[in-house]
Each structure stands twice: as C-alpha cells, then as structure tokens.
N, C-alpha and C positions, 0 to 999 in steps of 0.2 A: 624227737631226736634222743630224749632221755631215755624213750622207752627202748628201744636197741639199743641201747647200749647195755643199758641193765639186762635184756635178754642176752648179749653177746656174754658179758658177763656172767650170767647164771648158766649158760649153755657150756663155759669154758671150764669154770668153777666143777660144775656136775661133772665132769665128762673125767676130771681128774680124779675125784672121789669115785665114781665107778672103776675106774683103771687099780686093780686089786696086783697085789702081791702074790708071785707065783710061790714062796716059798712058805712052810706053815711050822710055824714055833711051837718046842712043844711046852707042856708046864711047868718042866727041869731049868729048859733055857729061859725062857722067861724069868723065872725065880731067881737064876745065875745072874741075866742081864740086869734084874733090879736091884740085888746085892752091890755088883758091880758102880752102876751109876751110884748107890747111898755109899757107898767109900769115897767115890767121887768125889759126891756131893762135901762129908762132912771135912775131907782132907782139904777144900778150897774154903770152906769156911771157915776151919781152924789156921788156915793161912792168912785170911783176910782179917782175922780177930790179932794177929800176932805182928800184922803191918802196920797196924793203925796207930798204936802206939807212936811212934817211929813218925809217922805221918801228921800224926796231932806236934809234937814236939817242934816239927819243924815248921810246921804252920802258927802255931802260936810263937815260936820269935820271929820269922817275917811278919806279925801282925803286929810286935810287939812293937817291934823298928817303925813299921811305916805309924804307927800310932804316935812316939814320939815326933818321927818328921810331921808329922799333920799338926800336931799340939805346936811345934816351932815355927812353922810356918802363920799358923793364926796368930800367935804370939808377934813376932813381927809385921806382920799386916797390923794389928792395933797399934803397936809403940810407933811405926812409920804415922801412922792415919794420928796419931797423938802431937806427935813433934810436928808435924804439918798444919793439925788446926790453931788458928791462932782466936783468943778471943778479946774482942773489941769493946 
C-alpha cells in the first residue's frame, strides 16, 4: 500500500516539475526582480526591528503584573496554610 502511494506521489510531484513556464526572463528582468524583492526584503525588516521595541515594552509589564499577582497569590497560600496549622 505504501508503495503506491509513494509512486502516486512521485508520479504527481514529476509531472509538475516537468510542466515548464511558457514565458522566458531575460537577465535585465531578473536583476530588476531581485532588486526589487531585496527592497522588499530589507524595508520588512527594518520594520520588524522598529516594532519590537514597542512589543518588548508591553510584554514586560504584562509579565511584570502577573509576576506580582503569582508572588501574592503564594504569599497568601502560605499565611492561610500558617494560621490553619495549629501545633500540638
């Protein structure tokens, strides 16, 4: 059973990698198109370096909050778990 499937699959696979593009690039356009995507590229990572900021900020005071509720929370659990033991 595995084996057909693996052959359906390599049959499928092949059959899309032979299927070529009618249209041919030439070495001007290619060179435009990689220009292109590296502006791309660097304009989304100098945006991603410019959020983060922003992102750390607010994630460190919601970390900072629930850290004090956790520390309060233990806190209480002990002085309850204290005034309840009694010793004999």
């Amino acid at each position: 059973m595995n084996k057909y499937i693996m052959i359906i699959a390599l049959v499928l696979f092949s059959t899309n990698v032979v299927k070529s593009d009618e249209k041919t690039h030439t070495l001007k356009e290619t060179g435009t198109e990689a220009k292109k995507q590296l502006t791309l590229l660097v304009t989304m990572v100098s945006e991603d370096i410019k959020s983060i900021p922003d992102y750390q900020k607010k994630s460190w005071a919601k970390a900072k909050k629930q850290n004090a509720k956790t520390w309060l929370q233990i806190k209480t659990l002990f002085t309850k778990v204290k005034n309840n033991v009694t010793q004999d």
